[in-house]
C-alpha positions as CSV (number, residue, x, y, z in Angstrom):
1,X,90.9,140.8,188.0
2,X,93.1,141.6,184.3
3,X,93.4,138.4,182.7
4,X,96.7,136.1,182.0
5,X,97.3,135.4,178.7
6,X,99.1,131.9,179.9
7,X,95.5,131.3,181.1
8,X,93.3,129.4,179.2
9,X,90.6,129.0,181.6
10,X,90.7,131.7,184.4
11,X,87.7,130.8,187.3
12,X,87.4,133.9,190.0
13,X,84.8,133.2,193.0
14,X,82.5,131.3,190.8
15,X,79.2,130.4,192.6
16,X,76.2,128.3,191.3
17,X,72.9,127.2,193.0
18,X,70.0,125.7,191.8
19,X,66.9,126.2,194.2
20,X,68.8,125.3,197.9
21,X,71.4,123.4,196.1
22,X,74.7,125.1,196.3
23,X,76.3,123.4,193.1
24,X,79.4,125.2,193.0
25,X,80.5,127.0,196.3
26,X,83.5,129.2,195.5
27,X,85.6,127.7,192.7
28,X,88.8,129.4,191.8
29,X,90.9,127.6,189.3
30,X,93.3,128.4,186.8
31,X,93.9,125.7,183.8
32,X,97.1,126.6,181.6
33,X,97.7,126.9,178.2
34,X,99.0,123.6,176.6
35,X,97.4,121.7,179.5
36,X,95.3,118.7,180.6
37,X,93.4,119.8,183.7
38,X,91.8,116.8,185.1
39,X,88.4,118.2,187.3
40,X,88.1,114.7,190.1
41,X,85.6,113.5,192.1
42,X,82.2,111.6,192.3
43,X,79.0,111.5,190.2
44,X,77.3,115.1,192.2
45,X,80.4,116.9,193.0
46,X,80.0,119.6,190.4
47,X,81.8,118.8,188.0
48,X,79.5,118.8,185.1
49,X,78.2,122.0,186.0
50,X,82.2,123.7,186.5
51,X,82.1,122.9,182.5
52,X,78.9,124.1,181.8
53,X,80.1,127.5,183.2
54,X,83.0,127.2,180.7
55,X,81.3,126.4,177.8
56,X,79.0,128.9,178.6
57,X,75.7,127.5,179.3
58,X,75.2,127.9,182.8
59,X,75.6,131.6,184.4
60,X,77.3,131.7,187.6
61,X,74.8,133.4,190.5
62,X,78.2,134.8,191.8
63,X,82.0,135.5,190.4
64,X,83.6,135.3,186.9
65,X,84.7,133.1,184.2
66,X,87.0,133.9,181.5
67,X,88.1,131.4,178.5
68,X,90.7,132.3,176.4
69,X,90.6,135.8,177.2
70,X,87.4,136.7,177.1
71,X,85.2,137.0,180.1
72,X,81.9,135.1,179.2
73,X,79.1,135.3,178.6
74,X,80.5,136.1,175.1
75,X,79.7,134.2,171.8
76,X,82.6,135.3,170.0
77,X,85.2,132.8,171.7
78,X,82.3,130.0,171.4
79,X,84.1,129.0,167.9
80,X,87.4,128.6,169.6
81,X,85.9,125.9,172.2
82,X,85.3,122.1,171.6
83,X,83.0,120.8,174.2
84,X,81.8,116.8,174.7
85,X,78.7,116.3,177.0
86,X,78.1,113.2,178.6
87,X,75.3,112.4,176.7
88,X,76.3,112.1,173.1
89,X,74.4,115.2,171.0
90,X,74.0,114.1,168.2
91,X,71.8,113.7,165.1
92,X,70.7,110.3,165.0
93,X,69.0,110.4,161.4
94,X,72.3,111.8,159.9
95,X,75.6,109.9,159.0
96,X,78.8,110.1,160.9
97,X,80.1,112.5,158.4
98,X,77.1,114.4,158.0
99,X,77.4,114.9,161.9
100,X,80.6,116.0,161.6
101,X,80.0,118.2,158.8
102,X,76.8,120.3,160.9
103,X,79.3,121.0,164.1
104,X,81.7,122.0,161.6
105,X,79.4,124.1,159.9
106,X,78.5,126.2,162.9
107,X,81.8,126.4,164.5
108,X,82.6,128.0,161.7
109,X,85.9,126.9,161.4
110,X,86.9,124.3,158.4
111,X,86.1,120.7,159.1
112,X,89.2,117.9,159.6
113,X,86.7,115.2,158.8
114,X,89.6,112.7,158.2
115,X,91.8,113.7,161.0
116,X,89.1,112.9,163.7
117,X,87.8,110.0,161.9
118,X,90.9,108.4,162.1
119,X,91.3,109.7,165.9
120,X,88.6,107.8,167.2
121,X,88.9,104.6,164.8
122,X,85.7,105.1,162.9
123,X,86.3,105.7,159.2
124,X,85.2,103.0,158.1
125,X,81.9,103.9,159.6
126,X,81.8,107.4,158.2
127,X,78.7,106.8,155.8
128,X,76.8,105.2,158.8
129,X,73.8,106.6,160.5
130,X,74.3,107.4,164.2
131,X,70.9,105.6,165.0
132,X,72.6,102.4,164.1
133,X,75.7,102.7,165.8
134,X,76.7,101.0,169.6
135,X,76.6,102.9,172.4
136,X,80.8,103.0,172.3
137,X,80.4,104.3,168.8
138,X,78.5,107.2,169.6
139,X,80.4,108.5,172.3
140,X,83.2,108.1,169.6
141,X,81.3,110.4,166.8
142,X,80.6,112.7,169.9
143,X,84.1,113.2,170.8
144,X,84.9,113.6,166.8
145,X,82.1,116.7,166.7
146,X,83.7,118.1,169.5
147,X,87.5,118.1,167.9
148,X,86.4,118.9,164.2
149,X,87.0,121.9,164.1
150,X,90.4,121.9,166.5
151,X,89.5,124.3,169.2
152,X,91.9,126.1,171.3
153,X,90.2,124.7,174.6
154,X,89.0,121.6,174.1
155,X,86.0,120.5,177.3
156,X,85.4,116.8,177.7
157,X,82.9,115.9,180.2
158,X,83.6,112.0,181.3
159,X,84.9,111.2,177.4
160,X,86.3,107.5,177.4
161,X,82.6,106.0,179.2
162,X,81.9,103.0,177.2
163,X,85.4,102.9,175.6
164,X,87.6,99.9,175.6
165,X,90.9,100.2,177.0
166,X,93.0,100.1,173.8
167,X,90.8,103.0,172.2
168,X,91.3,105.0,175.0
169,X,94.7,105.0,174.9
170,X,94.6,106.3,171.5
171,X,92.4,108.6,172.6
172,X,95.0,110.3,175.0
173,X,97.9,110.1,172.6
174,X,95.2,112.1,170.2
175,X,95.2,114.8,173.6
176,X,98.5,114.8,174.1
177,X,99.2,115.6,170.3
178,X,97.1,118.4,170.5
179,X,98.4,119.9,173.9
180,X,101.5,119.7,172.3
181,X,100.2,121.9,169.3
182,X,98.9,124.3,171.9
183,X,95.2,123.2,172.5
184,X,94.1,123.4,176.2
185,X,91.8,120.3,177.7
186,X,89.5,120.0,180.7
187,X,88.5,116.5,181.5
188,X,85.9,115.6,184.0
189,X,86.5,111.6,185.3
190,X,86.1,110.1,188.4
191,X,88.4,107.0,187.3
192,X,91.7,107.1,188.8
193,X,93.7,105.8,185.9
194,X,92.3,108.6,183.3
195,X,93.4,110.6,186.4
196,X,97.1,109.7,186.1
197,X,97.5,111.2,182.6
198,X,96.5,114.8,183.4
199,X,99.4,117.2,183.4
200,X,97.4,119.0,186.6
201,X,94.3,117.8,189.0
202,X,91.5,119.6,190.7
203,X,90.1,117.2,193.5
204,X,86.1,118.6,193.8
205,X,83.5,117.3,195.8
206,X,80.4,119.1,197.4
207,X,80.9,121.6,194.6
208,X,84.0,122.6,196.0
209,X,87.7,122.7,194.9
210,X,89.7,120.7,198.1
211,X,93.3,120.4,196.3
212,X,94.9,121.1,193.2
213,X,98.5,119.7,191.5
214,X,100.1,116.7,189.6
215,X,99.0,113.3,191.1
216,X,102.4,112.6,192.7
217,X,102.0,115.6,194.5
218,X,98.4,115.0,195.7
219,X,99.9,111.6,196.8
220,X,102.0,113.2,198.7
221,X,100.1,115.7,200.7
222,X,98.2,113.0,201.5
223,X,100.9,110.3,202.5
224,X,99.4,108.0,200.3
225,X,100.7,105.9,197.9
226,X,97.8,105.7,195.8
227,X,95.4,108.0,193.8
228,X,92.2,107.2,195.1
229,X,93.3,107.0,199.1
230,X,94.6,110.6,198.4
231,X,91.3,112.1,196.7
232,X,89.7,109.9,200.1
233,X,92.0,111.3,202.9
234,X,92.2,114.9,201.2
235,X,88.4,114.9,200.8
236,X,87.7,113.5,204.2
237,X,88.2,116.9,206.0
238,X,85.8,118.7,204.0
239,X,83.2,116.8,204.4
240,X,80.0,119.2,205.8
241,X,78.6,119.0,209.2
């Protein structure tokens, strides 16, 4: 299948199993340029492993995945990609800045030290050593690594855990600058509120894609007023014998 240039993210068929489990069964999706795609649903459902076919670091068993352009696996549009795991990879002997510098390094793109610092409130921790930082904190200087070097498609995989509420708001105003600018995001959550502020959603569950579109319209095609109840009703179907 040609690719879309107004395609960021272009997912054809895509199958994944590891030993008799069926991770992904099928997944077709289409995230736009510009976008937040929000991927929904509950700790299991394939979520993580939907990114790590993105990002490159899983190989489907079936069907294709191409990201910005380029049908992977190929290391040339790597550089082009921001990806956050949910486990914060990071040096813990090195600074914040020195952190920031390395994932800069290899990307290599020039570094915005001071734009993501600023981003995820931690320049006044810039000199301090990851090992000593909270929990919170790390997932900040995670996030920071991952937006460095301003990628064109930027993967987040359950970003805000551990965040306080007023952070992560200014953590979305930070997405929606950069949509603005042109940077696709894919943002794996399960919490309903995170869900709200994604342009598109992707319901999944059992490693399959159940419904896609805005949240009012997934409320509606499930004649519910709210969020959850809609991923519950839509889901409930689907469920396998």
């Amino acid at each position: 299948m040609p690719t879309d240039e107004a395609f960021a993210v272009e997912v054809d068929g895509v199958v994944k199993r590891f030993g008799r489990q069926v991770a992904l069964d099928g997944v077709d999706l289409r995230v736009r340029r510009g976008e937040v795609y929000g991927l929904l649903g509950p700790n299991g459902a394939g979520k993580t492993t939907l990114i790590r076919c993105l990002v490159g670091l899983v190989r489907p068993d079936s069907g294709t995945v191409t990201v910005l352009g380029r049908r992977l696996p190929d290391l040339a549009v790597l550089a082009r990609v921001g990806y956050m795991t949910q486990a914060a990879a990071l040096y813990p002997d090195l600074s914040v800045a020195e952190n920031l510098r390395f994932f800069a390094a290899i990307s290599g793109a020039p570094g915005h030290l001071d734009d993501v610092l600023r981003l995820v409130d931690l320049e006044e921790r810039r000199g301090s050593i990851v090992s000593t930082l909270s929990g919170g904190m790390r997932t900040r200087v995670s996030l920071a690594c991952a937006l460095v070097h301003r990628p064109e498609l930027l993967l987040l995989d359950e970003p805000t855990v551990g965040v306080d509420p007023q952070l992560r708001a200014q953590l979305w105003d930070g997405f929606r600058a950069m949509t603005a600018n042109g940077t696709s995001i894919v943002v794996s959550s399960h919490v309903m509120d995170e869900a709200e502020r994604c342009d598109r959603l992707g319901l999944i569950r059992f490693g399959r894609l159940l419904a896609e579109g805005t949240a009012d319209e997934l409320r509606r095609r499930a004649g519910s007023d709210r969020l959850e109840d809609a991923f519950l009703r839509l889901s409930a179907a689907e469920v396998p014998a």
